[in-house]
Every structure is written in C-alpha cells, then in structure tokens.
N, C-alpha and C positions, 0 to 999 in steps of 0.2 A: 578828540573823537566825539560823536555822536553819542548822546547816552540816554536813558529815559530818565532820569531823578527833575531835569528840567524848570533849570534855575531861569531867575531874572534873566529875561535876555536869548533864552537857549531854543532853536526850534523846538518845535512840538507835533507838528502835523505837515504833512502835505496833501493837495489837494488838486483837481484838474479838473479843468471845466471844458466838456468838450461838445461838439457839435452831435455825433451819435453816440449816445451811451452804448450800446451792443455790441459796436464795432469796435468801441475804447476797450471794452472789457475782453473782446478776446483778439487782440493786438497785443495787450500786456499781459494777458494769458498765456501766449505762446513764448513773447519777449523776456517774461521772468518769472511763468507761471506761476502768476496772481488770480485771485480767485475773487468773483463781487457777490456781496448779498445787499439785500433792499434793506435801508436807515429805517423805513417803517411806512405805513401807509400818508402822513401826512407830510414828508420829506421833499415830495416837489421831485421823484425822481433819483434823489441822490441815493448812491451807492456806497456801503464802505468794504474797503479792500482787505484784505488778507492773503501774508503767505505760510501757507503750512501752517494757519491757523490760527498766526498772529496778527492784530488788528497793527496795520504798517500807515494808512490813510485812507482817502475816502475819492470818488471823483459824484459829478452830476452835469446836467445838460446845459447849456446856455439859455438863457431865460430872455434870452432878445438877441433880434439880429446883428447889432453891434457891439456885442459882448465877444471878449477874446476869447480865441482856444487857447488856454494857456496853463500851466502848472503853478499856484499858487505857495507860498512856505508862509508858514505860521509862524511867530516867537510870542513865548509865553511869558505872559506878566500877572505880577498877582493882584492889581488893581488896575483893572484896563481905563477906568476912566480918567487916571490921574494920567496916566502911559497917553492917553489918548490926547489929552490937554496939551500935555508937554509934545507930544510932535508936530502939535500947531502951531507950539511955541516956535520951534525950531523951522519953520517951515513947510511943514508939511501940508498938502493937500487932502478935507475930507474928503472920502471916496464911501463907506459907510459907516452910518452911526453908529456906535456902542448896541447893540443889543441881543437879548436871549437866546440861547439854543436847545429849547426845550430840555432845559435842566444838567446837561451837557456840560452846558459852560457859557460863557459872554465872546462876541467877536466884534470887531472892528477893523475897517480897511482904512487906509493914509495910502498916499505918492509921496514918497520922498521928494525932496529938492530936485532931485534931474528923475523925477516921473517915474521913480521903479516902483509897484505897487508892491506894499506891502499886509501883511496880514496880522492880527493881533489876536491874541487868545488868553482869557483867561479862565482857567481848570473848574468842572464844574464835577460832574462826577465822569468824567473824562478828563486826564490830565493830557493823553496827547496817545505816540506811537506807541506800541506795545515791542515791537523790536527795531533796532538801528544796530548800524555798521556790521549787518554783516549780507552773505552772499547775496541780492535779488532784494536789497529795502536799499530804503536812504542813508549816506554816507557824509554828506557834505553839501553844505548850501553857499552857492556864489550868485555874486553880482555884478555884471559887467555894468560899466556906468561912463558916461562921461566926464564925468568929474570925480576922479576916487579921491582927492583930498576933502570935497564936496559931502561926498558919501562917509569918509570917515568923522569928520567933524558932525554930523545929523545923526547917526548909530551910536557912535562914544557920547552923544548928548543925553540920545533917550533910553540905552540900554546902559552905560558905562561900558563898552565894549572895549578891549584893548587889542592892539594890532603889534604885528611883528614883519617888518617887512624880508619880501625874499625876491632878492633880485634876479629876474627873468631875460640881465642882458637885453635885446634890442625890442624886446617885447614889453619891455618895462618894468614896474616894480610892482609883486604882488602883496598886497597886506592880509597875511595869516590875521583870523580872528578871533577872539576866544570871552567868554563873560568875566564880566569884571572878577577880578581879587583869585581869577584861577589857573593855573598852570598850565604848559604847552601841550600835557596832556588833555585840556577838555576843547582844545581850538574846534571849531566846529563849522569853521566856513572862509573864504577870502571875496577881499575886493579885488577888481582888476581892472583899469580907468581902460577903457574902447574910447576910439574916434567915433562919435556921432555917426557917421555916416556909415559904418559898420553894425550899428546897431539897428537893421533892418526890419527885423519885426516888430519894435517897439516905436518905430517911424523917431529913432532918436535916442527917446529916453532911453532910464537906467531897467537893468530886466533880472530880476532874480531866477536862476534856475538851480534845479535838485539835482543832484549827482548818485546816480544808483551802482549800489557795490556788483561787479560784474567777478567771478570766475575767468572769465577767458574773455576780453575786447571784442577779439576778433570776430569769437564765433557768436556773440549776443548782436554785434553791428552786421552780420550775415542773416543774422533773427528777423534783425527790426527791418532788414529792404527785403526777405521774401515777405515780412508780413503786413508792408504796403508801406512803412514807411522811409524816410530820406537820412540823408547821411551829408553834414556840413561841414565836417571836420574829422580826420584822422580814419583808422585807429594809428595814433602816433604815441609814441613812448615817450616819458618826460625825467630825465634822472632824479632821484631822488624822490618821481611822485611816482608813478607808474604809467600803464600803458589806457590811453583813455582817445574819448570821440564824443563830438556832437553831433545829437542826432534828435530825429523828429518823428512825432506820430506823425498816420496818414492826415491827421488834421490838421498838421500844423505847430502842436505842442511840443516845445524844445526839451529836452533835459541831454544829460551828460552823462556817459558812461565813463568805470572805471577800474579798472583790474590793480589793485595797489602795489606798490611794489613790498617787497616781505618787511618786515622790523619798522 
C-alpha cells in the first residue's frame, strides 16, 4: 500500500501538467471532488490540490507548446544528486537538472531506458502527499513499458526495488513492486511490459500512470465522460484486484481508476 512515511524509493507526490488550469481544476472537482489553491504568487501558475483538506498533490499549465499533458509521479530520495548520477549510470536520459523548490525541497527529471519520464524529489519542508490510499487520492503507481525486464533492471538499480511477479495468463506477467528490504505490505506500484505500438500517447515509450482509489468504478467513469472526458478501457473487473478503467481528462491526461476488491 501507498503510505506517507516515504522511504527510499517510495512515491511522494503527483502531479499534472495541463493545457487549462481552470478547466483541469473543475473536471477533477466534479471527478473526485478535489479542490485547487494558488502554490503562491511566484509559482508560474501552479496549483496544489486537496481533498477534504488534505494536501494529495499539485497540477500547473504547460510552459510551451510541446510540452505533454500528462500526470507526472514523484519517488522520493534522500540525496537527489547521488539518485540522479546513478540513473545516468544506468541509462537514463537528463530531462531536468537537480534543482531548488523554494525551500520545499530539490526536483529532478530522467527518461528511463524505454523513455517513461520520471520524477525525483527530495523532501524539503514538504516530504510529499498528506493522504494515500484511500477514497479520491492516489493508490498505486504503474508503468506500462516496452520492455518490463528493461524497466526492472533500471528501478532495482537506482531504487533497489524488489518485484514479485503475478501472472496475468495471455496478458502477460505483472511485476508487483515494493522498496527495498520491505514487505508485501508496502508494494506500492507494478510494471506491465505493452507492445510499443499500443503505447499511443507516448509515441512508443515507457508511460507511468497514477491510479486513484475510486468508491464505485462505474459511477466515477460516468463522472469523468459527463465531465468532458474519455474512457480507454473498462470499467472491467480483475480477480483478486478489483473492478478498474482507463481513462483520460478532456486534455488528454491518462490515469486509472480503481475500486479495490475487499481484504
């Protein structure tokens, strides 16, 4: 599970960068009645989020026209630069440098090996979400990728992540994933190897997306197409995980709903 103490490795934050701020904020206003307030006058725009109160994460505008709409995931490290070294060891791609978040905390961006952009954080007087796992926040963080062996060898390098695979039959093999040295209790996200050519909005690449804890599938994926957005997948049931769908804001921003199944 998802939890805020936010070890080596473990999300921290989500984040969404989208084309109308106004219109993002009451889409997911309605979708899981989220609420936005202004980061501050010198923010460039960005918003952080809240539900019932709790700070859950943040969204802001795009800053150029080739910048994606897309929902970003943070994992928190306690020395971003060394974190940031070793994913060039590993392969990674910079995307951006190591630097300050007015006191916040320190960020950097890397592309994995097969191109899924990732996000890096390290706590400053902000360690991360204020609430997870439960109704209307984030639950679980995946990655579809072209190469999950790919993907696991680059994550277990720079996190020490450890995997547990669960066989999905003709769908393939998902690898459960969890921070190093800790139990099936903290797994907190999977990989799931896609064929390139299904990975559409990333023109290929690997694409990390969030997974918001949903009440009821059905009636949240009802939510999000009266409130402009699309629906790619499901709501379809999964034994032993629950009943879940992909779906998209009006801009374009994927994430994944989920109604867990009990126990």
């Amino acid at each position: 599970m998802i939890t805020t103490d936010y070890v080596v490795g473990s999300p921290c934050w989500v984040e969404l960068t989208t084309a109308d701020v106004d219109r993002a904020v009451d889409f997911y206003g309605r979708v899981f009645g989220w609420t936005a307030e202004s980061a501050g006058p010198d923010t460039g725009g960005y918003m952080l989020i809240r539900h019932e109160g709790a700070l859950i994460g943040g969204l802001g505008p795009k800053m150029s026209d080739d910048q994606a709409v897309t929902w970003s995931l943070y994992f928190n490290t306690p020395d971003l630069d060394m974190t940031f070294q070793r994913a060039r060891e590993l392969g990674a791609t910079p995307y951006v440098e190591p630097m300050d978040v007015m006191g916040l905390g320190r960020m950097a961006v890397v592309g994995d090996p097969q191109g899924g952009s990732v996000s890096l954080w390290e706590a400053g007087t902000l360690p991360g979400m204020e609430r997870t796992d439960e109704p209307n926040t984030f639950m679980w963080a995946e990655l579809w990728t072209p190469s999950a062996e790919g993907a696991r060898e680059f994550y277990s390098g720079l996190f020490g992540w450890e995997f547990d695979a669960f066989d999905l039959g003709d769908a393939g093999v998902y690898s459960i994933t969890r921070p190093a040295g800790l139990g099936d209790d903290r797994s907190f996200g999977g990989i799931m190897g896609v064929d390139a050519d299904n990975l559409t909005a990333t023109r290929g690449a690997a694409d990390w997306h969030p997974v918001f804890h949903s009440t009821d599938c059905d009636a949240t994926v009802a939510e999000v197409t009266a409130a402009g957005g699309h629906v790619y997948m499901g709501p379809e049931s999964t034994a032993g995980v629950g009943r879940l769908a992909a779906v998209a804001d009006p801009f374009g921003a994927g994430f994944v709903l989920l109604s867990p199944d009990p126990g």
